[in-house]
N, CA, C and O atoms as a Maestro MAE file, in Angstrom:
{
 s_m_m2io_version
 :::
 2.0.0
}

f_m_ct {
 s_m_title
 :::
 protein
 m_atom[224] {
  # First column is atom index #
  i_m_mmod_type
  r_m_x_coord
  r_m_y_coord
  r_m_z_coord
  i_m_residue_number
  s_m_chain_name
  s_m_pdb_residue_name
  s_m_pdb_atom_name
  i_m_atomic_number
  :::
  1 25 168.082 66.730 52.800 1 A "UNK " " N  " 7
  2 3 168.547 65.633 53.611 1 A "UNK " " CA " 6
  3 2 167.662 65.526 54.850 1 A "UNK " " C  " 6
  4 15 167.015 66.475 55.293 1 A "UNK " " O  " 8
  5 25 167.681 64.367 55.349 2 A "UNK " " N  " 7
  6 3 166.318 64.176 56.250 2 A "UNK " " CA " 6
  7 2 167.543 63.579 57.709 2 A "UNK " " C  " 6
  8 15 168.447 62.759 57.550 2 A "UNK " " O  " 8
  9 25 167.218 64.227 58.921 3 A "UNK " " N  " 7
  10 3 167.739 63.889 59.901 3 A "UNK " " CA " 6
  11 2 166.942 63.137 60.723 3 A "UNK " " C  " 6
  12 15 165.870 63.462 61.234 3 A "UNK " " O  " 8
  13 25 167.824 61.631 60.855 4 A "UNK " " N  " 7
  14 3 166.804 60.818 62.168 4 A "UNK " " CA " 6
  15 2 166.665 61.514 63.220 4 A "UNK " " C  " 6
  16 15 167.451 62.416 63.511 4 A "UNK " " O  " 8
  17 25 165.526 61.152 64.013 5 A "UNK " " N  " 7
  18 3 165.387 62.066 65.810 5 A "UNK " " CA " 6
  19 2 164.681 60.924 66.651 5 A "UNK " " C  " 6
  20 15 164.388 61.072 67.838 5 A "UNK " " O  " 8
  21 25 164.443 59.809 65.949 6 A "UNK " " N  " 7
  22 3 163.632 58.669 66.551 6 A "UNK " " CA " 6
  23 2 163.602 56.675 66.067 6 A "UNK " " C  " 6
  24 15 163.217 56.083 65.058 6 A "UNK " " O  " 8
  25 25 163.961 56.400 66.838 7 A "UNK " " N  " 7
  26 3 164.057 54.952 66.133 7 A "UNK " " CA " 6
  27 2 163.310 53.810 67.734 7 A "UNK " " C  " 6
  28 15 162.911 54.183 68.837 7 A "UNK " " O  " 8
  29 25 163.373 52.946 67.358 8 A "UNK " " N  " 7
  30 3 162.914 51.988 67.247 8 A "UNK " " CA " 6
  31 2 164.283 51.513 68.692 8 A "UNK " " C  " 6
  32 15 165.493 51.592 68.477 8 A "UNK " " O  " 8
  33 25 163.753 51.109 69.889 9 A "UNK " " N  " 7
  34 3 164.401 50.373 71.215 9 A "UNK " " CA " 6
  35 2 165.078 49.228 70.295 9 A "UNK " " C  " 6
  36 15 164.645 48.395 69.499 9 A "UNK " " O  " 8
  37 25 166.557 49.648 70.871 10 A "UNK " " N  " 7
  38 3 167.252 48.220 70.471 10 A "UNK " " CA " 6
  39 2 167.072 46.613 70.578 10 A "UNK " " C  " 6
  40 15 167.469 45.649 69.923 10 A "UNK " " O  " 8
  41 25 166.175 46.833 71.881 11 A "UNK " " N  " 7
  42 3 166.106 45.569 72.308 11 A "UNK " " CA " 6
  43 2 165.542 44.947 71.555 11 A "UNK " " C  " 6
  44 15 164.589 45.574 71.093 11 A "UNK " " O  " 8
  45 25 165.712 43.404 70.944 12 A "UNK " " N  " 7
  46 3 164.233 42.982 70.201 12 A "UNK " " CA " 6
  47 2 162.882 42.416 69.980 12 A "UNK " " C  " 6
  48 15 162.203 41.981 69.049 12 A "UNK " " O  " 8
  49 25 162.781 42.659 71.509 13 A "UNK " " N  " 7
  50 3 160.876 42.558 71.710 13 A "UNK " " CA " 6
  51 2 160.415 43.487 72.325 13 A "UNK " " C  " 6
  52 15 159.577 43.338 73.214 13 A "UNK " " O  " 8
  53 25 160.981 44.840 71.882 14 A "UNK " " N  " 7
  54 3 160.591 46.683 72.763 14 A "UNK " " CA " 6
  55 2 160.022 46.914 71.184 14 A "UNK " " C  " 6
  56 15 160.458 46.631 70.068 14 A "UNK " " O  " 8
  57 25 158.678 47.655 71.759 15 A "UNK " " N  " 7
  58 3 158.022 48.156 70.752 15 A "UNK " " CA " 6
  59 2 158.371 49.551 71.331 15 A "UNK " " C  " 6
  60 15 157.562 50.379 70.913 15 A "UNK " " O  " 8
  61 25 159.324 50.102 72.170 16 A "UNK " " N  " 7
  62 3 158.555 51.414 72.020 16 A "UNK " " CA " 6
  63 2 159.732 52.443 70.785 16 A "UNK " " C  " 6
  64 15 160.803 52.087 70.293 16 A "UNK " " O  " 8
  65 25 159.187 53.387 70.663 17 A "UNK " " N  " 7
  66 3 160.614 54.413 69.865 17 A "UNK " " CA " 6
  67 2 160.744 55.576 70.690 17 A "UNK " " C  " 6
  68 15 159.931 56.309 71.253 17 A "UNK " " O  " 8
  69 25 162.300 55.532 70.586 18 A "UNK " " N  " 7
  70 3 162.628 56.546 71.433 18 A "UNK " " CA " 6
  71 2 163.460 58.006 70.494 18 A "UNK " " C  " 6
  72 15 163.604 58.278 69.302 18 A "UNK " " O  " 8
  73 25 163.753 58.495 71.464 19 A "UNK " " N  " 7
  74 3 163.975 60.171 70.879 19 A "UNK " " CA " 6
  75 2 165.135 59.540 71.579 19 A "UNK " " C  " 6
  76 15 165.260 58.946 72.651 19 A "UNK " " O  " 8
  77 25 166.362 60.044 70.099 20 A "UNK " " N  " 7
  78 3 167.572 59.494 70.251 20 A "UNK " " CA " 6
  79 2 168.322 60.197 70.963 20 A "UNK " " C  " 6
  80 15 169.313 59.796 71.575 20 A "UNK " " O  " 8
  81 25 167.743 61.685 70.914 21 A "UNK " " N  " 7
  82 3 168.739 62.207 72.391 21 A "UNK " " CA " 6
  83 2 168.491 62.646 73.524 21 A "UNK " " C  " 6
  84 15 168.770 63.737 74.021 21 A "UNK " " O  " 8
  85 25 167.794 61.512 74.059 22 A "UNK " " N  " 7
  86 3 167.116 61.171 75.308 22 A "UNK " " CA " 6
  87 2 167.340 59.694 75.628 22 A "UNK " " C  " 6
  88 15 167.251 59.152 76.729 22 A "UNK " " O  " 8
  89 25 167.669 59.113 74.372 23 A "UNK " " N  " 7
  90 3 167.578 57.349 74.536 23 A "UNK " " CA " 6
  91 2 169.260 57.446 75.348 23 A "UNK " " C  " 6
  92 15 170.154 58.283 75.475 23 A "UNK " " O  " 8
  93 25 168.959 55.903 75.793 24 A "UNK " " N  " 7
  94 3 170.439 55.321 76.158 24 A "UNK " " CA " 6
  95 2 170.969 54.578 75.005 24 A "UNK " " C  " 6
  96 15 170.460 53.888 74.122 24 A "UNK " " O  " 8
  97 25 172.335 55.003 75.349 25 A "UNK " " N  " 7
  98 3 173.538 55.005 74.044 25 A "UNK " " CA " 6
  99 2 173.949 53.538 74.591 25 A "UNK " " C  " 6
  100 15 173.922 53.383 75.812 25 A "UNK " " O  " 8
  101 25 174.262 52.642 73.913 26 A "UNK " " N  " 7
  102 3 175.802 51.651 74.499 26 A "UNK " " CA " 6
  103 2 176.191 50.585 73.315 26 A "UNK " " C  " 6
  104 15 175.764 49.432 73.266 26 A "UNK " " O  " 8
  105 25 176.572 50.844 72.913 27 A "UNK " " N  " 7
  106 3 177.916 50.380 71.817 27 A "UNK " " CA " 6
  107 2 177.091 50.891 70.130 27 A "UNK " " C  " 6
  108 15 177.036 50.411 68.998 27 A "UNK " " O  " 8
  109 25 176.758 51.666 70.576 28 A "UNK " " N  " 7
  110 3 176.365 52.666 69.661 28 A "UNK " " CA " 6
  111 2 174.453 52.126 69.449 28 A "UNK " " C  " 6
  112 15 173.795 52.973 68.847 28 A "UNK " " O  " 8
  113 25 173.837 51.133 69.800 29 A "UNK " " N  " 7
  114 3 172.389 51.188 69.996 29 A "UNK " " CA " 6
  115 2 171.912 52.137 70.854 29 A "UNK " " C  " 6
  116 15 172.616 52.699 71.692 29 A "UNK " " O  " 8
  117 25 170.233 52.433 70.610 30 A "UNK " " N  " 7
  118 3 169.659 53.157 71.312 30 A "UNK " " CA " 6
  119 2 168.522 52.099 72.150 30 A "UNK " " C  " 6
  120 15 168.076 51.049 71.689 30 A "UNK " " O  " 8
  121 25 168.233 52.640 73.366 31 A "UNK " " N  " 7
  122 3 167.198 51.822 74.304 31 A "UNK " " CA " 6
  123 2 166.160 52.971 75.096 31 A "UNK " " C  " 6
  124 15 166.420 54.174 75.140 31 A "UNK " " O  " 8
  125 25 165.442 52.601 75.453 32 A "UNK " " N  " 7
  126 3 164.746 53.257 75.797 32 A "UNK " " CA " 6
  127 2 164.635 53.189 77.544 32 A "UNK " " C  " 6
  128 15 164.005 54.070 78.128 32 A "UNK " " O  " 8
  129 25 164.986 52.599 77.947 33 A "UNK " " N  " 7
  130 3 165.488 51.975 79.617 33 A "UNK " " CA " 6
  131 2 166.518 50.998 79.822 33 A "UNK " " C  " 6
  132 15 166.990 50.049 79.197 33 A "UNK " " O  " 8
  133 25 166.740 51.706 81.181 34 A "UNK " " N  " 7
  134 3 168.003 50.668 81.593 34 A "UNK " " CA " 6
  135 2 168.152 49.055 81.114 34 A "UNK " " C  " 6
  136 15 169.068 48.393 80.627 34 A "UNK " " O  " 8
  137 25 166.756 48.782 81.517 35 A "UNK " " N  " 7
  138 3 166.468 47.676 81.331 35 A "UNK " " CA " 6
  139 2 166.894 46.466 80.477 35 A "UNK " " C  " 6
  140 15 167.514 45.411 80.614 35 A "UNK " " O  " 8
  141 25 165.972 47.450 79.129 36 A "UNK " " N  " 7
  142 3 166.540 47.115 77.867 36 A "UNK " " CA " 6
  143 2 168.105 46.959 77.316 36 A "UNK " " C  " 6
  144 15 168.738 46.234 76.548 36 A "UNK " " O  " 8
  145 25 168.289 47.906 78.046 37 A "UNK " " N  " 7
  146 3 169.795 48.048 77.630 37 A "UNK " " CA " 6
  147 2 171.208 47.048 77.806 37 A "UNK " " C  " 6
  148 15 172.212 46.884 77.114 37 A "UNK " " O  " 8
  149 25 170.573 46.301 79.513 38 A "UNK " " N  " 7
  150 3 171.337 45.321 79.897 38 A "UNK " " CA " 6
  151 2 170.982 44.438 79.300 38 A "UNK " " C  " 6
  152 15 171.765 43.489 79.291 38 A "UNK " " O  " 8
  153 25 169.827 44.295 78.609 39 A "UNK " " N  " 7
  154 3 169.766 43.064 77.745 39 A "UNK " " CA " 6
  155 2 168.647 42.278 78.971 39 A "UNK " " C  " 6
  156 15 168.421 41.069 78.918 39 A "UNK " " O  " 8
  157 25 168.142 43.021 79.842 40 A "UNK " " N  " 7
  158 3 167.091 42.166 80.635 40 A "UNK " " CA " 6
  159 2 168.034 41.047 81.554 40 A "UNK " " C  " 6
  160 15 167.786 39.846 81.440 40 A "UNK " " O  " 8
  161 25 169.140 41.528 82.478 41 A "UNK " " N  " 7
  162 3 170.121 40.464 82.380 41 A "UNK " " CA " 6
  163 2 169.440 40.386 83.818 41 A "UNK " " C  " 6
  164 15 169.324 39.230 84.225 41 A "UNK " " O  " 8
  165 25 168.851 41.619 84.875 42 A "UNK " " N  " 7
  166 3 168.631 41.073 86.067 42 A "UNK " " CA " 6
  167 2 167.211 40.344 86.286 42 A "UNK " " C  " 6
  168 15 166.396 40.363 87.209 42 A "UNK " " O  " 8
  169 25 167.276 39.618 84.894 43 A "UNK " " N  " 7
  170 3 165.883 38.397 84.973 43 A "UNK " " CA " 6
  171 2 164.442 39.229 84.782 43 A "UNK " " C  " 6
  172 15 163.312 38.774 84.954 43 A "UNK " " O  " 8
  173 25 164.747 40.328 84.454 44 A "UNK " " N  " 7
  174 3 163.018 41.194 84.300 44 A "UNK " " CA " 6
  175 2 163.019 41.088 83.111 44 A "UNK " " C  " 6
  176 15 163.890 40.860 82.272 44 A "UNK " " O  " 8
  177 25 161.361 41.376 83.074 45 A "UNK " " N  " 7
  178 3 160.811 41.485 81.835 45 A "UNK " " CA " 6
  179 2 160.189 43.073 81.696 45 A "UNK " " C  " 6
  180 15 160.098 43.971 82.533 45 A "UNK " " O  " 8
  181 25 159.800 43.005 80.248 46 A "UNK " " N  " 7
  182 3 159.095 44.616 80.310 46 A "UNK " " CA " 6
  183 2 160.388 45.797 80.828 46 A "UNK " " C  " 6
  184 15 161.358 45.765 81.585 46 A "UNK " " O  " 8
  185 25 159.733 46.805 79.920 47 A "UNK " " N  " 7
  186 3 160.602 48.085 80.154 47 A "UNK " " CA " 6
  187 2 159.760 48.974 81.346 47 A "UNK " " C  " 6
  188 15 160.488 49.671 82.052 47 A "UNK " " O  " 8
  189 25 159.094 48.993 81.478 48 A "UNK " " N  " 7
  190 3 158.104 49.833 82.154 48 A "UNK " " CA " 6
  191 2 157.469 50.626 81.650 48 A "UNK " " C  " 6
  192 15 157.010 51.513 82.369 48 A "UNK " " O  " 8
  193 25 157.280 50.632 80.714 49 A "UNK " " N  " 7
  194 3 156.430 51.759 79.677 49 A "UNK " " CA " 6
  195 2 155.114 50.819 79.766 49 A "UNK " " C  " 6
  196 15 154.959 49.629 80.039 49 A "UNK " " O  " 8
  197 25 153.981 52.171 79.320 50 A "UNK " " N  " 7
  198 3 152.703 51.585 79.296 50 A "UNK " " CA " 6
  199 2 152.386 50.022 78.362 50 A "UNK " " C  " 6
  200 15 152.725 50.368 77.230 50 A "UNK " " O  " 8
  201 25 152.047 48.918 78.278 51 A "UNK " " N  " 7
  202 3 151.468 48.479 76.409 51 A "UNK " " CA " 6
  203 2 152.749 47.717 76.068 51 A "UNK " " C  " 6
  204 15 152.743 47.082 75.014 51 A "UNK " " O  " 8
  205 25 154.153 47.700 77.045 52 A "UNK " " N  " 7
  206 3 155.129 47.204 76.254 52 A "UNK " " CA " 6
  207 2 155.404 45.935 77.210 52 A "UNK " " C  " 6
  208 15 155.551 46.262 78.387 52 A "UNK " " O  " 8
  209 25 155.481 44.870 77.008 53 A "UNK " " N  " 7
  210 3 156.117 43.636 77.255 53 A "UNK " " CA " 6
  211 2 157.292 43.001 77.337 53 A "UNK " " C  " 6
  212 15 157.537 41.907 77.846 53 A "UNK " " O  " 8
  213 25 158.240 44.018 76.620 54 A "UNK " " N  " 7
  214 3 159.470 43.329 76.069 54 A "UNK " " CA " 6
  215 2 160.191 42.246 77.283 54 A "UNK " " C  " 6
  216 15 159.926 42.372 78.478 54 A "UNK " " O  " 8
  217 25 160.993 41.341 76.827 55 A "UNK " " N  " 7
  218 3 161.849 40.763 77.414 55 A "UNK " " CA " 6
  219 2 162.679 40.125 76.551 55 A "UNK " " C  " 6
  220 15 162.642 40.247 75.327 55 A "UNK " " O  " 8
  221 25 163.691 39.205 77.391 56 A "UNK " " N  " 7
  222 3 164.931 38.977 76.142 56 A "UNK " " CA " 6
  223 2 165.475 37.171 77.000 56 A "UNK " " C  " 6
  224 15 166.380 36.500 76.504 56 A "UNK " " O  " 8
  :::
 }
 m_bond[223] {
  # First column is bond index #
  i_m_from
  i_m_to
  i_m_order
  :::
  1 1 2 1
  2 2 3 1
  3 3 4 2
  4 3 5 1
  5 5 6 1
  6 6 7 1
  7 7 8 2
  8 7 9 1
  9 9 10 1
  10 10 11 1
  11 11 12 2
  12 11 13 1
  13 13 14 1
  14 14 15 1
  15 15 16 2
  16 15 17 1
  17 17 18 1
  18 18 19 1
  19 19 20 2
  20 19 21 1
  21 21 22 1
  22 22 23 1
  23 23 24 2
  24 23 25 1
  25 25 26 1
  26 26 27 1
  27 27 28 2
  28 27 29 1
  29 29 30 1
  30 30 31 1
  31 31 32 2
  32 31 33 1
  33 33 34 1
  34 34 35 1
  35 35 36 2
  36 35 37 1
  37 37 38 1
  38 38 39 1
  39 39 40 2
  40 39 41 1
  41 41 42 1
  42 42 43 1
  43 43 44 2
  44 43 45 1
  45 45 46 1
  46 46 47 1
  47 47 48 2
  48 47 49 1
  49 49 50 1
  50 50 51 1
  51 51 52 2
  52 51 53 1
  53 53 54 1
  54 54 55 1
  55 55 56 2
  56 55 57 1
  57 57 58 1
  58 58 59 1
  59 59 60 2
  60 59 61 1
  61 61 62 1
  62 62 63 1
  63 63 64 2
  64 63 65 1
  65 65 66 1
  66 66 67 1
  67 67 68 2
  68 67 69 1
  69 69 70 1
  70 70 71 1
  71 71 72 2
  72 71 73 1
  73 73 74 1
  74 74 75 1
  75 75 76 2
  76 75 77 1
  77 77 78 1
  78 78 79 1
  79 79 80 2
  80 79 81 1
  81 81 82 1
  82 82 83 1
  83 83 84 2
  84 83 85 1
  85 85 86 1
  86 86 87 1
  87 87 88 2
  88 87 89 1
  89 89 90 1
  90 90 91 1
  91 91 92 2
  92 91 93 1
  93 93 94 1
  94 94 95 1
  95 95 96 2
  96 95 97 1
  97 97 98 1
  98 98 99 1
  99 99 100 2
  100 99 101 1
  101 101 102 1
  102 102 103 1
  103 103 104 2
  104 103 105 1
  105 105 106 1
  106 106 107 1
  107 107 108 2
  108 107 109 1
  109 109 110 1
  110 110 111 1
  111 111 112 2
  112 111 113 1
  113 113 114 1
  114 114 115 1
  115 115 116 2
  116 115 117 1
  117 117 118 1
  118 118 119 1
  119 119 120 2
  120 119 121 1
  121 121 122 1
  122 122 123 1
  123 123 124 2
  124 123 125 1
  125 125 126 1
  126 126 127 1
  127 127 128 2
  128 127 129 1
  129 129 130 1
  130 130 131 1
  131 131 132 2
  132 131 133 1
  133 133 134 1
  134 134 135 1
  135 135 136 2
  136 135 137 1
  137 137 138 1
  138 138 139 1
  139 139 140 2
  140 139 141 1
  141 141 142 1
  142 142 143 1
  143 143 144 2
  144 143 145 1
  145 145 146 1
  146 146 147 1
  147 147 148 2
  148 147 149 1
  149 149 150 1
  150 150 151 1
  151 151 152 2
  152 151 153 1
  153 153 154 1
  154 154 155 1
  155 155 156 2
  156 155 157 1
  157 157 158 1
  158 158 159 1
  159 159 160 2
  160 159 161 1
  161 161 162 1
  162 162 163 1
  163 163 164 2
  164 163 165 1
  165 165 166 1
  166 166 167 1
  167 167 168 2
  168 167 169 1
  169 169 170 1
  170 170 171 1
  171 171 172 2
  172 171 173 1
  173 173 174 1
  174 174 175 1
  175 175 176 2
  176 175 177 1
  177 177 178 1
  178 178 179 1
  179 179 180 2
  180 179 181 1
  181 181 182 1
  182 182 183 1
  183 183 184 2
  184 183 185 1
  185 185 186 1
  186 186 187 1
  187 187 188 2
  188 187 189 1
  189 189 190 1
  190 190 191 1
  191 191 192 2
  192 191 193 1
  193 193 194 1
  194 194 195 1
  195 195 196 2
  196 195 197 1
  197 197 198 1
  198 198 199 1
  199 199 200 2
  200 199 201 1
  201 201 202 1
  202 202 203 1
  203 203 204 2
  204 203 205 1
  205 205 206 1
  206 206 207 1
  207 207 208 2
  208 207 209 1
  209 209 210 1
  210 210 211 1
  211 211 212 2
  212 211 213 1
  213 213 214 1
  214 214 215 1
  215 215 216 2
  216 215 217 1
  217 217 218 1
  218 218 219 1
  219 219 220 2
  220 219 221 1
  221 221 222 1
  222 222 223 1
  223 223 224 2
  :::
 }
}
């Protein structure tokens, strides 16, 4: 049996993958920053990671 340890930022324009027990949890997705997590609600873009762009 093969155990996940890494997936893919919930958000859906985050390229990055995170280590799930380090990522942020919230309604059972994983994110890789706050950011992401609110869904980009305080009008930012990008997570702050190197290469990544995301916004929502």
């Amino acid at each position: 049996m093969t155990t996940v340890t890494q997936m893919k930022c919930a958000c859906d324009d985050c390229l990055c993958i995170v280590d799930i027990s380090s990522a942020l949890q919230q309604e059972g997705q994983y994110y890789c920053s706050e950011t992401c997590a609110n869904g980009h609600s305080a009008g930012g873009s990008g997570c702050g990671h190197t290469g990544c762009n995301c916004h929502s």
